[in-house]
N, C-alpha and C positions, 0 to 999 in steps of 0.2 A: 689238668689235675682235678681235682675235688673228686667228690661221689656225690650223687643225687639219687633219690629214692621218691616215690608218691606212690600212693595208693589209695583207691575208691572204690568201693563195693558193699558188701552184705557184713563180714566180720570187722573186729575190732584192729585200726590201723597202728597206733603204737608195737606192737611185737613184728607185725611184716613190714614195718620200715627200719626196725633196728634191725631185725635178721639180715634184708636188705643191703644195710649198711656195715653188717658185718663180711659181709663178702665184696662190699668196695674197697674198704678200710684200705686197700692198698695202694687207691690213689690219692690218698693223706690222711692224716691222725695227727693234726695240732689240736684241732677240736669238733664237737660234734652236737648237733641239734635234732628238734623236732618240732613240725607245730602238724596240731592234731585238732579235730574239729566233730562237735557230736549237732550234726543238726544244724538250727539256725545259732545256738552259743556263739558267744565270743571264741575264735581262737585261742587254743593253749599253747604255750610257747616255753620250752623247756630246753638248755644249752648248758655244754659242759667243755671247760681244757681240758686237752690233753687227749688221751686215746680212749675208744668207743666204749670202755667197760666203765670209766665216768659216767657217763648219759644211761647205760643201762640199770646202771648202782642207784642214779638219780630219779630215775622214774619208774622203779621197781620190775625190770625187765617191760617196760610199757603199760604195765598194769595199771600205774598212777596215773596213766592217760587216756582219757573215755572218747571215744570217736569213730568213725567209718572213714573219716576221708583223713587225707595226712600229707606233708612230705617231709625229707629227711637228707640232712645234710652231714660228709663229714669231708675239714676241710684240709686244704694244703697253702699254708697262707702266701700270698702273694700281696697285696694291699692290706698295709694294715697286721702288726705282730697277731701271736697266737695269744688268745684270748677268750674268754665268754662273752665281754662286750661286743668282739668282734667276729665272734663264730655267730653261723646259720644257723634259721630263719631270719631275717630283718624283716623289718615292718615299718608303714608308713606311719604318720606321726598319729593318724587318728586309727591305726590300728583296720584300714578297710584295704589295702592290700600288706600280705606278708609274702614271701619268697624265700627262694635258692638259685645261687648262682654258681656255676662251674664255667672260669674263662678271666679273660681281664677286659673290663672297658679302658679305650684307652684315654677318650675323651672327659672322663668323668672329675677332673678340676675344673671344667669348661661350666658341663651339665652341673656342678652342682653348684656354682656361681650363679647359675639362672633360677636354682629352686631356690636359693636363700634368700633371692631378692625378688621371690613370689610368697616368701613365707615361712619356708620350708625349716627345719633345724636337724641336727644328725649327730647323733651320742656313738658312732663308730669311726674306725679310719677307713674303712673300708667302700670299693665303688660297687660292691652291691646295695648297701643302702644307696645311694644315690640314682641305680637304675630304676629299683622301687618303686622309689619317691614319682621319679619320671613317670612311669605308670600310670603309679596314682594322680598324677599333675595333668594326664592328657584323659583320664578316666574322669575328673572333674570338669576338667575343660571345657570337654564338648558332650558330656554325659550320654557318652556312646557306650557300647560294649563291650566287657573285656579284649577280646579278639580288635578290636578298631584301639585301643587304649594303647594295646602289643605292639598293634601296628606303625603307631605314630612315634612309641620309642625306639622301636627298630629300626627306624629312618633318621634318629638322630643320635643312636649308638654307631660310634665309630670300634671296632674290638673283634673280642670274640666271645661267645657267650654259650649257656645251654641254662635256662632259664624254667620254674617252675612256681607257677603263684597259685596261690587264692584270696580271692574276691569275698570281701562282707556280705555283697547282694546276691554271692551262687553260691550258697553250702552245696556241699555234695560233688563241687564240682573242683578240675584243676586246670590250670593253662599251660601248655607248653611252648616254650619257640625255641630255634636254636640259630645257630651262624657261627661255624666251624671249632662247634665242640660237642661231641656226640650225644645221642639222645636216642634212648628205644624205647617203645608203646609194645607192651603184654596183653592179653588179655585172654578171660576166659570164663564163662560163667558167669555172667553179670558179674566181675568184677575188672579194675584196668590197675594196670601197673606201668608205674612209668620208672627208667633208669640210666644213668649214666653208660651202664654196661650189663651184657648177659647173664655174667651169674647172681647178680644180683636178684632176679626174677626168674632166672631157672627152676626154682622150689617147687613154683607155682607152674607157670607156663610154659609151653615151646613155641608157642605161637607169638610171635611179635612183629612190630612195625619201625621202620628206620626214619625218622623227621629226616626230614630233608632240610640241605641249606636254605635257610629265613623262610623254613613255615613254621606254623602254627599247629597246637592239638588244642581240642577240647575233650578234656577226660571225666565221663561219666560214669555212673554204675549201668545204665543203657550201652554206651559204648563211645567211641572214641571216634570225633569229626576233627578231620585235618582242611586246614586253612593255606593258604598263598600268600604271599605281604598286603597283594588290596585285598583281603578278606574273605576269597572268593572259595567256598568250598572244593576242595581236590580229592581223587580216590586212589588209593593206594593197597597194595596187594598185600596180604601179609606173606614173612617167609617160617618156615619152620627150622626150628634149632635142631640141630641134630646131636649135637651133646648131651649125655644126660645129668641130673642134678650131680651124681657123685663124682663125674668128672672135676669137680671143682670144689671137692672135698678131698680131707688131709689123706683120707684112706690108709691109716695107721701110721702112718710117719710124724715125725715129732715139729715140723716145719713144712709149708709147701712148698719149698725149694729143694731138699731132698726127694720130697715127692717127683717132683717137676726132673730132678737129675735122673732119676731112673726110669722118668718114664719117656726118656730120650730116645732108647732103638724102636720105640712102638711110634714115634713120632715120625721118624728118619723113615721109616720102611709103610708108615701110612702114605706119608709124603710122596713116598716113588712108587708106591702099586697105583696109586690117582694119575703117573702121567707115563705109567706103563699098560702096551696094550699089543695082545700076544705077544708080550716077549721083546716088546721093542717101543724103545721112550719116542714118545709122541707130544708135542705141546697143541695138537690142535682144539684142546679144551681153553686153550688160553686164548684162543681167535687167529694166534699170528699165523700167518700162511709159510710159506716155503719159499714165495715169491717175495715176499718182505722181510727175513731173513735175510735173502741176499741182497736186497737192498738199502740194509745198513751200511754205512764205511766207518761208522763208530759210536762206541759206547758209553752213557756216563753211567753211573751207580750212585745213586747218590741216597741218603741216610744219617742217622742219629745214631749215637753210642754205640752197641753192639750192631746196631744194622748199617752202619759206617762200618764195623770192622768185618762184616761179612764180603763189603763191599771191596776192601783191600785184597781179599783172598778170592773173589770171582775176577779183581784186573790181573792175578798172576796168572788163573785159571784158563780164564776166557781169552786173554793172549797168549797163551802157550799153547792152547788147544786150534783157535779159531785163528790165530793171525790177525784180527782185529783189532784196533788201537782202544784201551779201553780208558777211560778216566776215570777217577773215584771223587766224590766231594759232600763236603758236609753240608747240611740241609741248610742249617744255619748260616753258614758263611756263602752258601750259592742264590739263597732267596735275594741277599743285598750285593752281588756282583751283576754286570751287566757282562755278564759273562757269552761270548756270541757261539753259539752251538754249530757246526757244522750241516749243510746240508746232508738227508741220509744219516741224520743219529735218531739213537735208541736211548729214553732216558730212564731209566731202572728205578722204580724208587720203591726203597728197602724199607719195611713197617708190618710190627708184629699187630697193634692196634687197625691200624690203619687210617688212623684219627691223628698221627703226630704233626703239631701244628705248623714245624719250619717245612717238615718233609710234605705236606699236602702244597705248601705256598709252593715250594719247587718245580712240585709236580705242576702247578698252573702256569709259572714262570716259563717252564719249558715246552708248554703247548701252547704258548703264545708265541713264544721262536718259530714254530712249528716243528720242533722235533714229536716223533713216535713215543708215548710212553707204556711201561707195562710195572704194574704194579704185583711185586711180592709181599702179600699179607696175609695174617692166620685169621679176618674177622671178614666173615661173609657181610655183604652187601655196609662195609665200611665207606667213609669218603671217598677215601683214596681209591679201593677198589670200586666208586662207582663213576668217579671222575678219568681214570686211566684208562688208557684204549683198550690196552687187552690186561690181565689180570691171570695172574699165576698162584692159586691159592696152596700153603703150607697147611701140613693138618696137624696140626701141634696140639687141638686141642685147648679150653682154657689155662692159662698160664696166670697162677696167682699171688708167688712173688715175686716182689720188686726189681730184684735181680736177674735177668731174662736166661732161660738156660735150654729149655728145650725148642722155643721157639727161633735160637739160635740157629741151634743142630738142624733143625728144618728148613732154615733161609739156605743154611751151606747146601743142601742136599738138593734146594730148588736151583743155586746155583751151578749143582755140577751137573743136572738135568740139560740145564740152559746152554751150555758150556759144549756140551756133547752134542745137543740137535744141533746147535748154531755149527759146529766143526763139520757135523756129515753133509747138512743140508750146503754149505757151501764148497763142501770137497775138499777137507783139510785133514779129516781122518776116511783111511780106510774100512767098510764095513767091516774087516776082520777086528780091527783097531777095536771100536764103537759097541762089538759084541763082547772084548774083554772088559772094557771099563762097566759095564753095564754088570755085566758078573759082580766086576767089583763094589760096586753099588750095592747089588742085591746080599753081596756078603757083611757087608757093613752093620746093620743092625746086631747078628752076631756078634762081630768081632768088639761092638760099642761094650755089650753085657762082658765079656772078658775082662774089659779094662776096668768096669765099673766093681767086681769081683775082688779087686784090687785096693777096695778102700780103706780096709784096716789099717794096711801100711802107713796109705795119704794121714788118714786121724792120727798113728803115732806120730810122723812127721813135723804134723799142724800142728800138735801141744809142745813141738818148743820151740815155736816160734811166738810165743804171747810178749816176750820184752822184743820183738822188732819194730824199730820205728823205720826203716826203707827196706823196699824188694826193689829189686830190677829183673825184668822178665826182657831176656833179649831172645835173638834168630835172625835168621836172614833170608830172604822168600819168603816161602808162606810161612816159615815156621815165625816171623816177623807178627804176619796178619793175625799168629796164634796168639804171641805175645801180647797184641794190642788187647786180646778179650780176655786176657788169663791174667797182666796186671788190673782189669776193671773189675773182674770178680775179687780181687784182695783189696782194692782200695775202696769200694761200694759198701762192699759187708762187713767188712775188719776195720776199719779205719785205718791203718797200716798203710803210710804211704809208700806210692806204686807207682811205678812209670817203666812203659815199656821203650825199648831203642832198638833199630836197628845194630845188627852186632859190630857191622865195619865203624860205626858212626861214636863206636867207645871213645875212642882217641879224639876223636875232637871236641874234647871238652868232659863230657859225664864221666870218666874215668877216674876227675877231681873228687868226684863224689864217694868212691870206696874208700869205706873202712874194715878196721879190723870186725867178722861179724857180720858187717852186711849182705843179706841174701840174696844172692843172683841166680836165679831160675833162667837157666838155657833153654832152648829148644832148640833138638835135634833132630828132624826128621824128613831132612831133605839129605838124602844121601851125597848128591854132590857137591854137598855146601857144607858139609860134615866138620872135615878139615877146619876149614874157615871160621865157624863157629868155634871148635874146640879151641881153637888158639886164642880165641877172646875171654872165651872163660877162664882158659890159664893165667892172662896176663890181670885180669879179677881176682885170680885165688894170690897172687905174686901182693897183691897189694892186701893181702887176710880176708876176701872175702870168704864167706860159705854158701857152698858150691848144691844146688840143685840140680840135677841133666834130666832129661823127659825127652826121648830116643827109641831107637825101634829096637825089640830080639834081635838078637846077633851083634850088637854094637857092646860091648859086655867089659871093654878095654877099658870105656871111661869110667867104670868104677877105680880107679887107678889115680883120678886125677878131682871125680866128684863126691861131696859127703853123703850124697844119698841119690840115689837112681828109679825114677819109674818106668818103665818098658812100656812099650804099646806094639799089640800087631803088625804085622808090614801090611802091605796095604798099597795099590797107590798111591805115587807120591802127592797127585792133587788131591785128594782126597782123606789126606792125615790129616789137616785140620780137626773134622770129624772125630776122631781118635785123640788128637793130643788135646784136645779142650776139656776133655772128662776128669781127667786130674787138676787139673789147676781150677775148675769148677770147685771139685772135692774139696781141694785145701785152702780156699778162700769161705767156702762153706764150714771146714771144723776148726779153723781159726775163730771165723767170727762166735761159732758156739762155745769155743776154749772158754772166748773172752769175754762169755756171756752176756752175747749181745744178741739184739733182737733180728735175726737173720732174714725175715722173709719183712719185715719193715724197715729198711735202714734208716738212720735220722738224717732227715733233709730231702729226701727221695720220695716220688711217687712213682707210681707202673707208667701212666700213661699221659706224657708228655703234651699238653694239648692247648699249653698258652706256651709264650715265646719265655 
């Protein structure tokens, strides 16, 4: 969670580190700081509650604040309530190191039992003051240099961290280090930019650098030298961004989540012209061969929130197509099982960031078993995609609200890529087979825009639903795996609670739960399981609830039995997912706007998941 911002060079640093921070702001808003610095001066330090148009208000869009070097913090509280005592920058007691932290120590009752009884004192709840402090305790110490200072508290920080100081005795300059929470170096022009994420520093550069786990930068208006834990200078390549600044602007939309919903078929159909090649899907961009394909005998999937739920709808995928046994598992609950992988598994791990902190520990968890991994993520040269064996990139494009939408759409469509090679290459579909699904693929982005065409409806729908206190989003198959990501968009954004079931699973037990009123959102769009569904909903409407269905053209009956109907394309059947998520997207979306709520910030949430 957090945002981190720094900058050094020629202009004035307060306005390009709020701007900065206006473009993290998604991975929290309880509060938000700056400390900025002109020269040899004392550090300025300026911090506000609450969301980043406080700190802007406060320091007159940066104007109150005179400097070249800077960094900039906005936070998502984990240690320590939301507060300005305990919002970023902190500083050590004599004011000669200040920082930003994005991460948790987790050692930090330990560590700060050892600075109080060298001295030390701390006016936050917070264990970034106490890494600080550490710091500045090993910077005294041995009156070594920053980078050796860094070093000796990276050895005694047990966590995870993405760290940004400055030093009393280096105006001009900033430090970086990290240990499994992201970090990028921009630069250009005699000036360096440092940041938690891309768009942050998109305005400016496309040239950036990825810190690596536990090194070090030193960011100058000269340029930027990256360090190793013993201090040892290292060389690193830059990459260029291939996004440009206004990808990760509103581009007329009133939310970038609305943005982010339409620009779903451009995402889906980027996604598969990258792993199509004349005319026929190919993964050997991803490194896996042909020959290690078929040397799986099983698959795990494993991921966070909606990249968990992508992961439910590739095990119905990938074993109906492939005959492979697949397992699905959350990042969180798999890092702490001692769970034994099968010789000849494949371990999937699903991540739009690529930085998420249960789903990176998995991934290491599972290449110590010795299972294969391949990483599905939309962020070039991320963790996860530089720790995984082979990597399967989604082109989503930045994604900048909280609630994940097209980077979804994109995991599914790398899913049914995957889905399809793994089937041919092992001899499970025939190439006649493998040339229709591929059609179907390529028709998909169309048929996305049709449904999306459809949203007036959804808006009338969503406005009367403002007095619901529960949904239930059922199905059975995928249309299940639907449900999983179609109640997280109403309980995320709406506050409306949500919970998705399978449909057989009514009777045993949640069935308690209807009342008169209660809205139950079906999914229909597995034609063989049609039946099945419908009778679930019946015995819901028997008990007063009101009735949603989300079904293919031609199915026109259950307007008979549901209060309101959204249609989607036919389509194949593995492949509706795609389709039926765009609505329940929609009405999770003009709900929360009804209820005039902040939609692309929900309260309590950030984008990117990067402490436990």
């Amino acid at each position: 969670m957090c945002g981190i911002v720094g900058f050094t060079g020629k202009r004035q640093a307060a306005p390009v580190l709020l701007d900065g921070l206006s473009k993290l702001e998604y991975r929290g808003y309880d509060s938000a700081g700056l400390a900025v610095r002109d020269g040899t001066d004392p550090v300025q330090i300026v911090k506000a509650k609450g969301r980043l148009k406080a700190l802007v208000e406060k320091t007159d869009g940066g104007h109150a604040l005179s400097g070249t070097c800077g960094i900039g913090h906005t936070r998502w509280a984990t240690h320590g309530e939301p507060s300005e005592q305990n919002a970023h920058p902190h500083c050590s007691d004599d004011g000669n190191v200040v920082g930003v932290h994005n991460g948790i120590i987790e050692n930090y009752q330990e560590l700060r039992e050892k600075l109080l009884r060298n001295g030390y004192t701390f006016y936050s709840s917070t264990d970034t003051e106490v890494a600080l402090k550490l710091i500045d305790y090993y910077y005294k110490k041995y009156a070594h240099t920053p980078v050796d200072a860094i070093n000796h508290a990276m050895v005694r920080i047990r966590g995870s961290y993405a760290l940004a100081v400055l030093f009393k005795d280096y105006p001009g300059e900033i430090y970086a280090a990290r240990k499994d929470s992201p970090m990028i170096i921009g630069s250009r022009d005699g000036e360096q930019f440092l940041a938690s994420d891309v768009p942050a520093i998109l305005k400016y550069t496309r040239t950036v650098y990825y810190v690596g786990n536990l090194e070090l930068a030193r960011l100058s208006p000269q340029g930027t030298t990256f360090y190793n834990l013993d201090g040892d200078e290292i060389e690193k390549e830059p990459v260029e961004i291939l996004w440009n600044a206004e990808a990760a602007e509103k581009g007329g939309y009133e939310h970038f989540m609305m943005k982010d919903i339409h620009e779903q078929p451009k995402a889906v159909e980027g996604t598969l012209r990258s792993l199509l090649k004349d005319g026929h899907l190919t993964l050997e961009n991803t490194g896996l061969s042909k020959e290690e394909i078929g040397s799986f005998r099983q698959i795990f999937f494993i991921g966070c929130g909606s990249a968990y739920h992508v992961g439910v709808a590739a095990q119905y995928t990938l074993e109906d197509l492939t005959r492979l046994p697949v397992r699905v598992e959350l990042a969180s609950e798999f890092r702490y099982r001692d769970a034994p992988l099968p010789e000849n598994t494949l371990a999937v791990i699903v991540s739009q960031s690529g930085e998420t902190a249960d789903s990176l520990a998995a991934l290491r968890q599972a290449k110590e078993q010795g299972a294969k991994t391949l990483a599905i993520v939309n962020v070039v040269g991320s963790t996860i995609a530089r720790e995984a064996d082979f990597v399967l990139y989604t082109l989503a494009g930045p994604e900048i609200a909280v609630a994940t939408t097209k980077a979804y759409s994109a995991q599914l469509l790398a899913v049914y890529a995957l889905a399809i090679v793994f089937a041919q290459d092992r001899g499970t579909l025939e190439d006649a087979q493998v040339e229709m699904l591929v059609k179907e693929l390529e028709a998909l982005p169309g048929k996305m825009e049709r449904v999306l065409e459809d949203e007036a409806r959804i808006q009338w729908f969503a406005a009367k639903q403002l007095a619901a206190r529960d949904a239930f989003f059922i199905g059975r198959g995928l249309d299940y795996a639907i449900s999983l990501e179609g109640s997280l968009k109403m309980k995320e954004i709406s506050y409306i609670h949500s919970e998705a079931y399978a449909a057989g699973e009514l009777k045993h037990g949640t069935i308690s739960l209807i009342e008169p009123g209660t809205l139950v959102v079906g999914i229909l769009t597995q034609q063989k399981l049609y039946e099945k569904t419908l009778s679930n909903l019946l015995e819901c409407k028997t008990r007063g609830a009101y009735l949603m269905a989300l079904t293919t053209y031609g199915n026109y009956s259950i307007e008979d039995n549901a209060d309101f109907v959204i249609y989607i394309p036919k389509t194949d059947p593995h492949f509706a997912p795609s389709l039926a998520i765009l609505p329940l997207q929609l009405l999770g979306y003009y709900v929360s706007v009804a209820k005039g709520l902040d939609v692309d910030k929900p309260r309590n949430l950030a984008k990117s998941v990067t402490v436990e």
